[in-house]
C-alpha positions in Angstrom: 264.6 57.3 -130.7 264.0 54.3 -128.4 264.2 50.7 -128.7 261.4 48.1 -127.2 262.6 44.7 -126.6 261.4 41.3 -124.5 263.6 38.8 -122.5 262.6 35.7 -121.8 263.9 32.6 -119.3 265.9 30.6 -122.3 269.4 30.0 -122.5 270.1 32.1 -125.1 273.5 31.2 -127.7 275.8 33.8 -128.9 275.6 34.2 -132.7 276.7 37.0 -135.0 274.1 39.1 -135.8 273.5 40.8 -139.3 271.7 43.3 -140.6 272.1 45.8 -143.9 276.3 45.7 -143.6 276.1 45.8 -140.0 277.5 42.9 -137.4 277.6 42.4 -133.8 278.2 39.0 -131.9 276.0 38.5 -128.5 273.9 36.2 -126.7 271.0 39.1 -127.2 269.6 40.7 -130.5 268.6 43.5 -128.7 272.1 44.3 -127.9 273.1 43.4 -131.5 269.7 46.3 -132.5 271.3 48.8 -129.5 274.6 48.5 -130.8 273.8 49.9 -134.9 271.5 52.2 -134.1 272.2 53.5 -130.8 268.8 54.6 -128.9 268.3 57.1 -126.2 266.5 54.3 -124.2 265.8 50.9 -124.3 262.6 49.5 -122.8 263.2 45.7 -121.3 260.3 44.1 -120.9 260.7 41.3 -118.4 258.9 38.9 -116.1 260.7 38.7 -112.8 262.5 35.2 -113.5 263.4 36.9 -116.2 265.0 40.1 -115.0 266.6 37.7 -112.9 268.2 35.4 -115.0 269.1 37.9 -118.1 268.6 41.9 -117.8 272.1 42.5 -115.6 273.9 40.9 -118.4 271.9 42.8 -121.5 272.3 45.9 -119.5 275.8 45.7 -118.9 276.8 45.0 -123.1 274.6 47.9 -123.7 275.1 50.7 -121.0 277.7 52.1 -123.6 275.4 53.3 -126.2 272.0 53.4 -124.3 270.1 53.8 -121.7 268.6 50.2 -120.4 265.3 50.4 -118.7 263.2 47.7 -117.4 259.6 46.8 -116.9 258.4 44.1 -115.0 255.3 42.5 -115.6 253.2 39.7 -114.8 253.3 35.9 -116.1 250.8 36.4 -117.8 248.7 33.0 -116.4 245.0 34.9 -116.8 243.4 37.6 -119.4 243.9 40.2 -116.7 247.3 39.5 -116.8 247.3 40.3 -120.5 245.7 43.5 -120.3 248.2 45.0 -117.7 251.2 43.9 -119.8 249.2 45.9 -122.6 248.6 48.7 -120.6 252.3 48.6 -119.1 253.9 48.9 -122.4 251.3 51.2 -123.7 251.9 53.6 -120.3 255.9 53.5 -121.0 255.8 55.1 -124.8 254.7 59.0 -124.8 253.3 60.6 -127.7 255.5 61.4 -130.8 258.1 58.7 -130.2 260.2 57.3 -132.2 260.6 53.5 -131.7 262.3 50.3 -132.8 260.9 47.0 -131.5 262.9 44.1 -131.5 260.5 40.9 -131.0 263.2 38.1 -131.2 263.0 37.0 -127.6 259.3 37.2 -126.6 257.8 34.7 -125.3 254.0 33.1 -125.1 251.5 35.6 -126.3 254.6 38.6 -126.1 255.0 39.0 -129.8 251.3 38.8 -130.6 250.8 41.2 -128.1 253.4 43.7 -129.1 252.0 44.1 -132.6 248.6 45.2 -131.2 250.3 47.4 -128.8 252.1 49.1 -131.8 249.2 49.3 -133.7 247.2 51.3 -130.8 250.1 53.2 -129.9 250.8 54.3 -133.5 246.8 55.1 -134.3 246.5 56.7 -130.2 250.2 58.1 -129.7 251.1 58.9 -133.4 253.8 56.6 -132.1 256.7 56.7 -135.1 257.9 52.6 -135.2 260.6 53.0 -137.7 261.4 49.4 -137.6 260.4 46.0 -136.3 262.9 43.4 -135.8 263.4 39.5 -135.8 266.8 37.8 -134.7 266.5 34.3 -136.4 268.8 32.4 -135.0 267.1 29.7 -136.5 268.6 31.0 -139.4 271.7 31.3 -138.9 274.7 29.9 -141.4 277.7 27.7 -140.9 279.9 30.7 -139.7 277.6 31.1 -137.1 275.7 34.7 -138.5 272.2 34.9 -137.7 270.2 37.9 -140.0 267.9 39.8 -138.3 264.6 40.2 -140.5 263.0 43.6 -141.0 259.5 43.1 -140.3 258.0 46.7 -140.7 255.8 45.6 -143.9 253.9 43.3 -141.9 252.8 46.1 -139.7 251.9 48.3 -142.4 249.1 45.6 -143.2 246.7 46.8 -140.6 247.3 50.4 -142.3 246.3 48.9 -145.7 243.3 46.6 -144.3 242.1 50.2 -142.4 242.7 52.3 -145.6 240.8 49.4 -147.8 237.9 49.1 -145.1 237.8 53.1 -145.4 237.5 53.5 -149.1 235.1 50.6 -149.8 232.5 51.2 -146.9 232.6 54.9 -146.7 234.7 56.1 -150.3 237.3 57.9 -148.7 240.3 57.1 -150.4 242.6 59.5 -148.6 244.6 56.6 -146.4 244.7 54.5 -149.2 246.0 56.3 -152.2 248.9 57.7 -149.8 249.7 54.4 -148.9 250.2 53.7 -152.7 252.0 56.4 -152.9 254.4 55.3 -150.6 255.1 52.8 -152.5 256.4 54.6 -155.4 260.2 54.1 -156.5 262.3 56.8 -156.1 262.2 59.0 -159.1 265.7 58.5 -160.7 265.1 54.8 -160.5 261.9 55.4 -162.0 263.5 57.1 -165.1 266.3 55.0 -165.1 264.8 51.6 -165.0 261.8 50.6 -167.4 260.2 48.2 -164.0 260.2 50.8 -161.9 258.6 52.9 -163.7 256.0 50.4 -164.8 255.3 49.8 -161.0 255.2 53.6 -160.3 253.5 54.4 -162.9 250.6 51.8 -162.0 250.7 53.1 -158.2 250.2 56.8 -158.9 247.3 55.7 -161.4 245.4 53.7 -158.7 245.9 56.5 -156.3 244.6 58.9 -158.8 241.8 56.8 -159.6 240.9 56.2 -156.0 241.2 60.1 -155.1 238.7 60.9 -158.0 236.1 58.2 -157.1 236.4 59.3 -153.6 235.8 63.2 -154.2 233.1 62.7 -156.5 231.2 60.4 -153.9 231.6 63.2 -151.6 230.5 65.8 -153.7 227.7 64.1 -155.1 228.4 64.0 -158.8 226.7 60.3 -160.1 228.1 60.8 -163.4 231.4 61.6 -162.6 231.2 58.6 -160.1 230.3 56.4 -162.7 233.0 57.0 -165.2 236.1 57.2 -162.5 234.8 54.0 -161.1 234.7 52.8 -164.3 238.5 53.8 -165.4 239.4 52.6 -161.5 238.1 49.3 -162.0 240.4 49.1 -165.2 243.0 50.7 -164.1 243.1 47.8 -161.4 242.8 45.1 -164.0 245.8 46.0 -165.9 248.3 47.0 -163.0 247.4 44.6 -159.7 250.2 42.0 -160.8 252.6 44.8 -161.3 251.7 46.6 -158.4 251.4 43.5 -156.1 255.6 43.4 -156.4 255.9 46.8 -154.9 253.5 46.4 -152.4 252.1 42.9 -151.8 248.8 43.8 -149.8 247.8 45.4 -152.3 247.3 42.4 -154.8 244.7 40.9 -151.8 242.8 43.8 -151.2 242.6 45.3 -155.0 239.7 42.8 -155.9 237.5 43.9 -152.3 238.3 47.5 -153.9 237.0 46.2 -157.7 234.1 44.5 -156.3 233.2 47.6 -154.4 233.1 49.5 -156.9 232.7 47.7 -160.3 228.4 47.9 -159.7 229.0 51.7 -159.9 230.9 51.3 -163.3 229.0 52.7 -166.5 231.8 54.6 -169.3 229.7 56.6 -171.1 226.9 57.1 -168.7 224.9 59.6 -170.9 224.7 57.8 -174.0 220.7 57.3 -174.3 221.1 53.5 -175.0 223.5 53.6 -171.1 220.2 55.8 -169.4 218.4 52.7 -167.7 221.6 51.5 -166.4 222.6 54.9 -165.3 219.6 55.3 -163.1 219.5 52.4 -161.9 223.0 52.9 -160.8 222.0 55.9 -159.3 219.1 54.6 -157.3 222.2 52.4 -155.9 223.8 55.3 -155.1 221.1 56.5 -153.0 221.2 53.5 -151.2 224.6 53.6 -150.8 224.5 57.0 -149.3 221.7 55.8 -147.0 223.6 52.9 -145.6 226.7 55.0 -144.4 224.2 58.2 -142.8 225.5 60.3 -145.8 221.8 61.9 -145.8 222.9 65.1 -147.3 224.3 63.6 -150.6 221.1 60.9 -150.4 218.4 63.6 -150.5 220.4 65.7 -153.0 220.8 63.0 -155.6 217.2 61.5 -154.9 215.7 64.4 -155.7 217.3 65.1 -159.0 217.2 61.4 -159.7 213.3 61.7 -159.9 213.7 64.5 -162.8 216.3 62.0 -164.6 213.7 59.1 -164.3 210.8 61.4 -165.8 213.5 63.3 -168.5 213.7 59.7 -169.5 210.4 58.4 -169.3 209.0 60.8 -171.8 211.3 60.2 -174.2 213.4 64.0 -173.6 217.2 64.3 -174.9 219.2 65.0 -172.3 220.1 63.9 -169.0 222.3 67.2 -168.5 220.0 70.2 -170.5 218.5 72.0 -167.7 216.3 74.4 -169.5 215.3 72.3 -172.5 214.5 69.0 -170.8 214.8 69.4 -166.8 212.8 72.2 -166.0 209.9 71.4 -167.7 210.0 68.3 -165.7 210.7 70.4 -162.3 207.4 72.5 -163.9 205.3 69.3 -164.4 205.8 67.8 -160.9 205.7 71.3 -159.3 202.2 71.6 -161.0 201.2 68.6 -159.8 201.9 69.0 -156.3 199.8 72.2 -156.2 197.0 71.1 -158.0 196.1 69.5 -154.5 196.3 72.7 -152.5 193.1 74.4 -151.2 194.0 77.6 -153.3 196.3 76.1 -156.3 198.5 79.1 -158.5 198.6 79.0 -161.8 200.6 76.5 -163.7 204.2 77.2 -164.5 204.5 76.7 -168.5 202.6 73.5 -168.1 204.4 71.7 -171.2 204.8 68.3 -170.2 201.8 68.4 -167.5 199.8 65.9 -169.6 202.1 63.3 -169.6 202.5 63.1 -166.2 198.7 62.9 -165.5 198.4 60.7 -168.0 200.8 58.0 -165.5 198.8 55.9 -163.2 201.0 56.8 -160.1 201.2 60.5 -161.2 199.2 61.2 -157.9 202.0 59.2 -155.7 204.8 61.0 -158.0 203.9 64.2 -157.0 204.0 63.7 -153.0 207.1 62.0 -153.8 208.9 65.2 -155.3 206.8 67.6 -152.6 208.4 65.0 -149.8 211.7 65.2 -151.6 211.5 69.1 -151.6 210.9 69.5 -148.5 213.8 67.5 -147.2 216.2 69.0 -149.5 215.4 72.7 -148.8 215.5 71.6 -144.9 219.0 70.2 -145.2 219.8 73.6 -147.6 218.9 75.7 -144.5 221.1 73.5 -142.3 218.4 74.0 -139.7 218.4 77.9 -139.4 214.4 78.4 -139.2 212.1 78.0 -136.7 211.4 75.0 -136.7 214.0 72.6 -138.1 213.9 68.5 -138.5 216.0 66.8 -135.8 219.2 65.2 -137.9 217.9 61.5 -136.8 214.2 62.5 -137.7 216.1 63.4 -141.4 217.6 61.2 -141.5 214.4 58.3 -140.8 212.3 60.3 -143.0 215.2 60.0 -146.1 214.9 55.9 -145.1 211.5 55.9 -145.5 211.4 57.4 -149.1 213.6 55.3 -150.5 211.9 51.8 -150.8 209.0 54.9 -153.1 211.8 55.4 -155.4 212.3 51.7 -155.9 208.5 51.5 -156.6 209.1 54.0 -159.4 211.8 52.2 -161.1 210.3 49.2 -161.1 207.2 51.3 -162.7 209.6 52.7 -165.0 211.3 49.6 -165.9 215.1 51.0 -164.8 215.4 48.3 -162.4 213.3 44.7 -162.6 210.5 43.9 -160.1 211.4 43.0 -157.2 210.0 39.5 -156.0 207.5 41.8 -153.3 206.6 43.4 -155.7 206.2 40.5 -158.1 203.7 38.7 -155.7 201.7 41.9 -155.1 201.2 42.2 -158.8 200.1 38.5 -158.7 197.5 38.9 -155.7 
């Protein structure tokens, strides 16, 4: 373990410094911070007046219990300047460490500075900062103590802003619902205390609710989407003030996270009554996939999301009952697609092929499932054929059919007009 510290030019005071139990009176926090824990090496980071005027004297009251280095860097009077004190301090810390940072005495842009040099070295270096410390002598009582403050949480927030960016842009979850976990009381205070338990209780149901939204986004399961977005969006309700005294980012972030996700809510998503809704939820799904390059789950979903649009336009029972209500609609649109060939089979049990023709864009319908195939079985054969798609050229292609399923909807009444399609109507 190692400790990072800055000098600057002040005249600093001696004080007695505090922290958990601990004491130690100096002129320097960071001889205070070398003193209780006792690293293998301290880093001094130092401008030359600096070293000059300070790092003989923090060296000597702390050559006892570690080793002092220092680094000398520039004044830092131009933005080049700032960038080789970033890389200096970057260069000094090697993968894996283990480091405490003591911030009290940095001066200018220093402090700034070191917190985006231990965020990069923590995401780059896996870089382990156990602690981050303040000496506020500002602070400091009539017996002359000064406590140093622990500010660790605040470098945790750029872990929760990632984590929160993560889950609502992409639905991965994984960063965030540790991060709750984290956060969890021990678990004898949790059975001991009726608080802690309330708080745990509401972290580990966040997390859980998280993980399952996440894994059924991934996996492409609408319905299953639907109804753990749905308990998330609760669970986050009823538990963000308790949470929020556990873990305080949280209580700013959990209404991104419920906006994000509330739109995807439905409870009961295959109650006939909740069907329109539920399409047009999934159609937003589609889009969703779309907009982060998730192709795959796009083009699985669209294409069963046309049978669920036709299931419901002709009045069938179930969302869900393959052989009794889907595959006659797979039949229908398969029928239709190769009545336009130059040497059509015959139908497959052509049950529900009347109603289809019977719809003005049945003609349209059918390209749009013999498009949808195609892309589907493509991405099923992950490109082992002769002559596969290129992923972008996929990936344009699944772009392009999209705007055709709104077109549907809007035919179908799941989602209104939109206000192009309005004005066309109009003309």
């Amino acid at each position: 373990m190692n400790l990072l510290t800055f000098l600057g030019t002040a005249d600093y005071k001696e004080t007695t410094y505090t922290l958990a139990g601990q004491r130690h009176t100096t002129c320097y926090c960071p001889a205070a911070i070398a003193h209780f824990y006792r690293p293998e090496t301290t880093l001094v980071v130092v401008t030359q007046k600096a070293k000059d005027k300070h790092f003989e004297s923090l060296a000597d009251e702390i050559v006892a219990v570690t080793h002092p280095v220092e680094l000398v860097i520039p004044e830092s009077h131009s933005e080049a300047d700032l960038w080789d004190i970033f890389n200096a301090l970057t260069a000094k810390v090697q993968a894996g460490d283990e480091l405490i940072v003591d911030i009290t005495n940095g001066f200018r842009s220093l402090p700034f500075l070191s917190f985006l040099a231990i965020a990069f070295l923590r995401m780059a270096r896996r870089v382990n900062v156990r602690h981050v410390y303040y000496g506020a002598f500002e602070a400091k009582n009539e017996a002359n103590e000064s406590p140093v403050f622990d500010l660790t949480p605040f470098v945790t927030l750029l872990d929760w802003t990632i984590a929160t960016d993560r889950f609502t842009r992409f639905g991965d979850a994984t960063d965030l619902a540790g991060l709750l976990r984290q956060g969890m009381p021990p678990g004898p205070l949790m059975n001991s205390d009726l608080q802690a338990r309330e708080v745990g209780n509401g972290l580990k149901g966040a997390a859980k609710a998280m993980e399952e939204v996440s894994l059924a986004l991934r996996l492409t399961r609408p319905l299953e989407t639907m109804s753990a977005s749905d308990t998330l969006v609760n669970i986050l309700r009823q538990t963000t003030p308790t949470i929020t005294q556990k873990t305080p980012p949280f209580g700013l972030l959990a209404e991104q996270i419920r906006s994000a996700y509330e739109p995807l809510a439905q409870s009961d998503p295959l109650t006939q009554s909740n069907w329109p809704e539920n399409l047009a939820i999934q159609l937003d799904l589609i889009s969703w996939y779309l907009d982060k390059s998730q192709v795959v789950q796009a083009l699985t979903l669209a294409r069963e999301w046309l049978v669920s649009a036709l299931v419901y336009h002709f009045g069938l029972k179930s969302l869900i009952n393959y052989e009794v209500d889907r595959k006659p609609v797979e039949n229908a649109l398969n029928n239709e697609v190769e009545r336009h060939k130059p040497n059509p089979r015959l139908p497959l049990r052509p049950a529900l092929d009347d109603q289809l023709r019977t719809m003005s864009n049945h003609r349209e319908i059918g390209k749009l499932w013999d498009k949808l195939t195609e892309l589907r079985n493509d991405i099923a054969h992950v490109g082992m054929n002769l002559n596969p798609k290129k992923a972008d050229r996929l990936r344009k292609e699944a772009q392009d059919i999209f705007p055709r399923l709104q077109t549907l909807a809007e035919s179908l009444e799941i989602i209104p007009p939109t206000q192009n399609s309005t004005e066309e109507a109009v003309q």
